[in-house]
C-alpha positions as CSV (number, residue, x, y, z in Angstrom):
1,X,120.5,97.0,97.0
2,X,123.1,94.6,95.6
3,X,124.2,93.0,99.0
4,X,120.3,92.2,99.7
5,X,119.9,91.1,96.7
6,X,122.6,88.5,97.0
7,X,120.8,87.7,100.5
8,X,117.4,87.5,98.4
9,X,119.0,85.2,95.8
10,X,121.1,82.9,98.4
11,X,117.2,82.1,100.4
12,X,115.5,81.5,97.0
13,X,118.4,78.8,96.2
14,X,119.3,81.3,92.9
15,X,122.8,79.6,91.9
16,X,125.7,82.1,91.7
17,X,126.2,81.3,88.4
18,X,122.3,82.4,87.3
19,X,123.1,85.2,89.8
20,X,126.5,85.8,87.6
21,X,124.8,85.7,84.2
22,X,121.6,87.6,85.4
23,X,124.0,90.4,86.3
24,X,126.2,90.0,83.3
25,X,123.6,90.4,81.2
26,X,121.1,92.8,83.0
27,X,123.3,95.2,84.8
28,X,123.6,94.5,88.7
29,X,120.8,96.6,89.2
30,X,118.3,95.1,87.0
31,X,119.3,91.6,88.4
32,X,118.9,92.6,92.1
33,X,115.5,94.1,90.8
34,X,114.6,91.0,89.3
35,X,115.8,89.1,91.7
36,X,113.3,91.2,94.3
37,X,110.2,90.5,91.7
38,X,110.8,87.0,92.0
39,X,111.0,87.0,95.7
40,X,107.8,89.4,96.0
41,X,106.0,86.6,93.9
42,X,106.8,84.0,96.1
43,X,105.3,81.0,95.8
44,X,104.1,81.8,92.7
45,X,107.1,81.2,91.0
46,X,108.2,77.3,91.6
47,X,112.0,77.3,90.4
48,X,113.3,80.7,91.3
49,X,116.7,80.0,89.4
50,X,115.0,78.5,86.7
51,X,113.2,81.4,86.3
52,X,115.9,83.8,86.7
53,X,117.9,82.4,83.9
54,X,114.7,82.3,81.8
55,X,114.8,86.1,81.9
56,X,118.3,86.2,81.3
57,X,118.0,84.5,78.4
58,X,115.1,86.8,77.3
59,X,117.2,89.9,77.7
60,X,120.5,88.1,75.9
61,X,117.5,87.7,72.6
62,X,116.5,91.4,73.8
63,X,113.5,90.3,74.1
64,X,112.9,91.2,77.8
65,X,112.6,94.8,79.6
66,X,112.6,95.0,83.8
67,X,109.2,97.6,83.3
68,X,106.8,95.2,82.4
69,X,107.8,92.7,85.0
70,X,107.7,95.5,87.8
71,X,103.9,96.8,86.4
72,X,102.7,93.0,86.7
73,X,103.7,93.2,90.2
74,X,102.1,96.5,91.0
75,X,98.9,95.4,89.0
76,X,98.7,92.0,91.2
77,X,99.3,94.1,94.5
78,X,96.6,96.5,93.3
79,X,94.3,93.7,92.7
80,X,95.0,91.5,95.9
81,X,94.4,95.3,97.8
82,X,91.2,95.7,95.9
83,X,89.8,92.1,96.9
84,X,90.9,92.7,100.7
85,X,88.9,96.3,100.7
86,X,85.9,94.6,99.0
């Protein structure tokens, strides 16, 4: 997960030191997991790094947990599947 992650960040022009500090401070596994949550959201999302260390910050103030990113993903994949069945 961690080497495609890196490959993930590297395409959405993460820096390696947002990619250092996200890991620092979330664990490797929660960064490659966020790191995958911005990628899924795509365009959505206009300064991947930006964003990144915005969450980085979050968790360093513990205000920020991986589950409620990951839901919001699942909820916006449910909806876009709902609206293609419709």
């Amino acid at each position: 997960m961690q080497d495609a992650a890196e490959v993930a960040r590297a395409a959405l022009g993460v820096s390696p030191d947002a990619w250092a500090q996200a890991r620092e401070v979330l664990g490797a596994d929660d960064a490659a997991a966020a790191v995958a949550a911005i990628l899924q959201r795509g365009p959505d999302i206009s300064s991947p790094g930006g964003y990144l260390r915005a969450l980085t910050a979050k968790a360093r103030a513990g205000e920020f947990s991986l589950g409620p990113l990951l839901m919001a993903l699942l909820r916006g994949k449910a909806g876009r599947e709902r609206r293609r069945a419709g």
